[in-house]
C-alpha positions as CSV (number, residue, x, y, z in Angstrom):
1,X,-23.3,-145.3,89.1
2,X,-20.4,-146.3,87.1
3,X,-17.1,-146.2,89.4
4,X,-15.0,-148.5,87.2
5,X,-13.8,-148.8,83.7
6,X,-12.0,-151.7,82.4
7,X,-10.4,-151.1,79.3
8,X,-9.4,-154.2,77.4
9,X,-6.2,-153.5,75.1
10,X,-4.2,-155.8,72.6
11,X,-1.4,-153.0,71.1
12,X,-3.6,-152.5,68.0
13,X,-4.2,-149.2,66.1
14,X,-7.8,-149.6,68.4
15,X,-5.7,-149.5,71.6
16,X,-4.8,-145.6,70.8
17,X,-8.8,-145.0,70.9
18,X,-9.3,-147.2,73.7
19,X,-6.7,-145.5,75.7
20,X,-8.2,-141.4,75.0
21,X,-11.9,-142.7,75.0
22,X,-12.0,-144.2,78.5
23,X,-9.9,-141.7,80.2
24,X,-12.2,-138.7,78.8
25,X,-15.0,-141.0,79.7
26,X,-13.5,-141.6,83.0
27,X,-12.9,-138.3,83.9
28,X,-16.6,-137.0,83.3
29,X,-17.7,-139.8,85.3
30,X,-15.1,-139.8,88.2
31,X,-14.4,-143.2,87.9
32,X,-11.2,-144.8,87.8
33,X,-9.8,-147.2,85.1
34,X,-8.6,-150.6,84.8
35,X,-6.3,-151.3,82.1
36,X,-6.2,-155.0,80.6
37,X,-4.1,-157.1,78.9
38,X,-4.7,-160.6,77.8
39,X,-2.5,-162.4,75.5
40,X,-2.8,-166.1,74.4
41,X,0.1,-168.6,76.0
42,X,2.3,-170.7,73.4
43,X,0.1,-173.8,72.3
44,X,1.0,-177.1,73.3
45,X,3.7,-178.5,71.9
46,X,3.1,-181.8,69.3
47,X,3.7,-185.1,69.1
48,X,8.1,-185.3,68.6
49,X,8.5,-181.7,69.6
50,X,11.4,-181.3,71.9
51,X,10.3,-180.4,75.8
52,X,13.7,-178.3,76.3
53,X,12.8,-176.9,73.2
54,X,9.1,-175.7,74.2
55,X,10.2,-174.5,77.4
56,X,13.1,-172.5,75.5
57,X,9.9,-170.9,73.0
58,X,7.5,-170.7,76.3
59,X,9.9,-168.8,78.2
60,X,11.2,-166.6,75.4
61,X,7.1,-166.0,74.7
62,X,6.6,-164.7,78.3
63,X,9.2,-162.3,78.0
64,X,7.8,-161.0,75.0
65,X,4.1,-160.7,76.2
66,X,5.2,-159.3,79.6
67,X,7.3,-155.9,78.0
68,X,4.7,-156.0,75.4
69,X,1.8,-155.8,78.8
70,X,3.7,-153.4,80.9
71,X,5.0,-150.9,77.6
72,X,1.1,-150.9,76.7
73,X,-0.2,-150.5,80.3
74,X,2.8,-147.8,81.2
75,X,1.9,-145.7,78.5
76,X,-2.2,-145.7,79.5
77,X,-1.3,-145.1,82.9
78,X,1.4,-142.1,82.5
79,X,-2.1,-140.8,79.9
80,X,-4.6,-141.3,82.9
81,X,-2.4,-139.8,85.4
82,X,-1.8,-137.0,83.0
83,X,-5.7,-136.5,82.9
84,X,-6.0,-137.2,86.9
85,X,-8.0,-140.2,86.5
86,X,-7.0,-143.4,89.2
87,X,-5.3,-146.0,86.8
88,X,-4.9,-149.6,87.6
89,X,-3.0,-152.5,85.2
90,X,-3.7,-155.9,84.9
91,X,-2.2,-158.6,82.7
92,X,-3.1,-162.1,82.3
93,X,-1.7,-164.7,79.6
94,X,-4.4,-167.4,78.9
95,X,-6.2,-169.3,76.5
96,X,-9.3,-168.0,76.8
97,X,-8.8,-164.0,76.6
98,X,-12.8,-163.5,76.2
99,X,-13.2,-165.2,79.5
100,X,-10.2,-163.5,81.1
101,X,-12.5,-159.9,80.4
102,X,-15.6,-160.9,81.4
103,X,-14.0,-162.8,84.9
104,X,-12.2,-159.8,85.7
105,X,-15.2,-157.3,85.1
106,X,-17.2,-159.3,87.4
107,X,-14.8,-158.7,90.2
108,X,-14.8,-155.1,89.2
109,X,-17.6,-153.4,91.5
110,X,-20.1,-150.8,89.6
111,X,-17.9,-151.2,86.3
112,X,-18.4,-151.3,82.9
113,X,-15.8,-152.4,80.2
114,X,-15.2,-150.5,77.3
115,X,-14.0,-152.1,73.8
116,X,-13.1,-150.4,70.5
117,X,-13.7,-152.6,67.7
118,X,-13.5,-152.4,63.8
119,X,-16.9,-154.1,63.2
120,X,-15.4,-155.8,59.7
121,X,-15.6,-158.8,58.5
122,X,-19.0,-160.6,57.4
123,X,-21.8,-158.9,57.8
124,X,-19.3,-156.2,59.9
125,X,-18.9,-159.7,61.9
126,X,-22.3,-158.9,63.5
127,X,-21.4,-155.0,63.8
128,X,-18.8,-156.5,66.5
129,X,-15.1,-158.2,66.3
130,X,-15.0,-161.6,67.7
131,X,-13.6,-161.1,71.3
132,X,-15.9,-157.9,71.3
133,X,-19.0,-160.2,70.6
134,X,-17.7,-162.9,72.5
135,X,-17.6,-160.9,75.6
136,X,-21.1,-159.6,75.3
137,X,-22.2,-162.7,75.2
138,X,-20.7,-164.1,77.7
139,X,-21.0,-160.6,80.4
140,X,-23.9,-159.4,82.5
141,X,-21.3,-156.3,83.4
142,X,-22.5,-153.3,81.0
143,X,-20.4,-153.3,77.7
144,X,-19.6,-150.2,75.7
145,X,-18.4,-150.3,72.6
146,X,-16.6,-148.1,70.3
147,X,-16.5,-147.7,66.6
């Protein structure tokens, strides 16, 4: 029995669908939701870049992906309260945004994750976009996807 949906979102014109999907989907099932945000950190700096300089860009990039986070999440949770569904936000900045799904699905107990994807690209990039098809390849957590 599914008691848990995560629902990853990046702010995109797919978010909007992600957002009334799962909560409809949520409702029918009585489960509760789990919204996600991952969002890549600054790279590296090179070879000559200034370290007070990185530090300025890191810090001024954190700000930025945190009010980008909690405006996305706020909004999904007011939407999910709205529909009487339990809501639950998450965000994590990292490299490895794929990974960051699938690790917090697994600590999810009787969930399932639900993506919306475009399916473009070649071939419809496999019918899947690439974190989409990254994550079901890397998950053993059920995987619904949306088109």
């Amino acid at each position: 029995m599914i008691k848990n949906l995560l629902v990853p979102l990046d702010g995109t014109d797919l978010s909007e669908r992600a957002m009334r999907e799962s909560i409809e989907l949520a409702r029918q099932l009585g489960a509760s939701i789990t919204g996600f945000v991952a969002e890549p950190d600054v790279p590296l700096p090179h070879m000559g870049k200034n370290m007070a300089q990185y530090r300025q860009e890191r810090d001024a990039h954190q700000v930025v992906t945190d009010t980008h986070a909690h405006a996305l999440l706020a909004q999904f949770g007011e939407r999910a309260q709205q529909a009487g569904v339990p809501f639950t936000a998450r965000h994590q900045i990292t490299d490895r945004v794929d990974a960051a799904i699938v690790d917090l699905a697994e600590q999810l107990e009787d969930g399932l994750i639900v993506m919306v994807t475009h399916g473009r690209g070649v071939f419809a990039g496999l019918l899947f976009g690439s974190h989409t098809r990254n994550v079901m390849a890397l998950t053993k957590v059920p995987l619904l996807v949306l088109h």
